[in-house]
C-alpha positions in Angstrom: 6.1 11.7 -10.2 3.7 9.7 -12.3 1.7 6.7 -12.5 4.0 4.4 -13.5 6.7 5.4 -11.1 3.9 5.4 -8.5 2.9 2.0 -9.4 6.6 1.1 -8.9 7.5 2.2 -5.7 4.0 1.0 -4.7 5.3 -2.6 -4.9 8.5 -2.0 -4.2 7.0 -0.5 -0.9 6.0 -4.0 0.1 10.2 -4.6 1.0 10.1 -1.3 3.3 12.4 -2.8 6.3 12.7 -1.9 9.3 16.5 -2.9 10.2 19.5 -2.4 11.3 21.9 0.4 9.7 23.9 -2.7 8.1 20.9 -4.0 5.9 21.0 -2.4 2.5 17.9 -1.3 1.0 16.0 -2.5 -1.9 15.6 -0.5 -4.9 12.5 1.4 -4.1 12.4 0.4 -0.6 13.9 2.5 2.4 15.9 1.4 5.2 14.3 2.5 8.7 17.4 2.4 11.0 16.9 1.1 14.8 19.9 0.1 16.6 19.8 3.1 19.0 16.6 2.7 20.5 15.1 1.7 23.8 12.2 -0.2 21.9 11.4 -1.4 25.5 9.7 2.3 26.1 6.9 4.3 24.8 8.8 6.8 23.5 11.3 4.6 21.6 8.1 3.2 20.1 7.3 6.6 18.9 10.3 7.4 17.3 10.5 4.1 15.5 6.7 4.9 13.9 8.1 8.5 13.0 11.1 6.9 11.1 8.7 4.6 9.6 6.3 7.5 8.6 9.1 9.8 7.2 10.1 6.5 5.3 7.2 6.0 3.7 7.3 9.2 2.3 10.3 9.3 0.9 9.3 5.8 -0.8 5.8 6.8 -2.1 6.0 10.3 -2.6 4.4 13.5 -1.2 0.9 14.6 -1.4 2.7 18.0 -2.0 4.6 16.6 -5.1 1.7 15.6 -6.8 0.5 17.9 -10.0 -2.5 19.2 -10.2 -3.5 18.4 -13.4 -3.1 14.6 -12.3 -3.7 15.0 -8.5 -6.3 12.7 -8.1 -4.6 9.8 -9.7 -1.4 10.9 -7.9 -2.9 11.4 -4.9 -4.6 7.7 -4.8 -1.1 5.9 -5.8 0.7 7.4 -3.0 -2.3 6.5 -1.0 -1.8 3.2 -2.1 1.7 3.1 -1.8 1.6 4.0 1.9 -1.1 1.6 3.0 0.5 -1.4 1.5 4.1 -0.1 3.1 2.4 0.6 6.4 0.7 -2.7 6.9 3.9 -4.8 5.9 6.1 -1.9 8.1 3.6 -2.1 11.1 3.9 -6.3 11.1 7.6 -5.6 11.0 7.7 -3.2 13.8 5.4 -5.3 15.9 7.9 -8.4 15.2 11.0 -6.3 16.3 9.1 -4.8 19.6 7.8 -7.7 20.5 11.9 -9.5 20.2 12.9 -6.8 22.1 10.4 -7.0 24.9 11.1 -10.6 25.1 15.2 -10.2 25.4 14.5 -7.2 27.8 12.3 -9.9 30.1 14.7 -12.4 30.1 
């Protein structure tokens, strides 16, 4: 993968969603599907964050793709790439827990 790619994905990774299976996904962006879980429980929390994880690497890339002639660089895009994605993914998770707690309250 290089740099440039890299550098793409890493905005693109800004539009990671986390939404339901009929949203369609950006160019770049992966669509973290949610429909089926109790987001009311711990461990429907959890799975959420593990589809959100697994997302982010299939939008930014592997450590274990990265060559090693370029790792460094490589290895500081995806870096990149998955802290942006997580902090816009982990406002959008708290945003869709936090609805669901509050329809599950009512």
């Amino acid at each position: 993968m290089t740099l440039r790619t890299l550098a793409t994905l890493a905005l693109a990774a800004a539009t990671l969603t986390a939404a339901p299976a009929f949203a369609a996904p950006q160019e770049g962006a992966a669509t973290v599907r949610y429909a089926d879980l109790d987001l009311s429980t711990a461990a429907g929390v959890a799975t959420l964050h593990r589809r959100v994880g697994a997302a982010l690497e299939t939008v930014c890339g592997s450590y274990a793709g990265a060559t090693s002639s370029a790792w460094s660089a490589e290895a500081d895009a995806i870096k990149q790439c998955r802290a942006d994605a997580r902090s816009k993914a982990d406002q959008q998770v708290a945003a869709i827990v936090a609805a669901k707690v509050q329809v599950a309250a009512r």
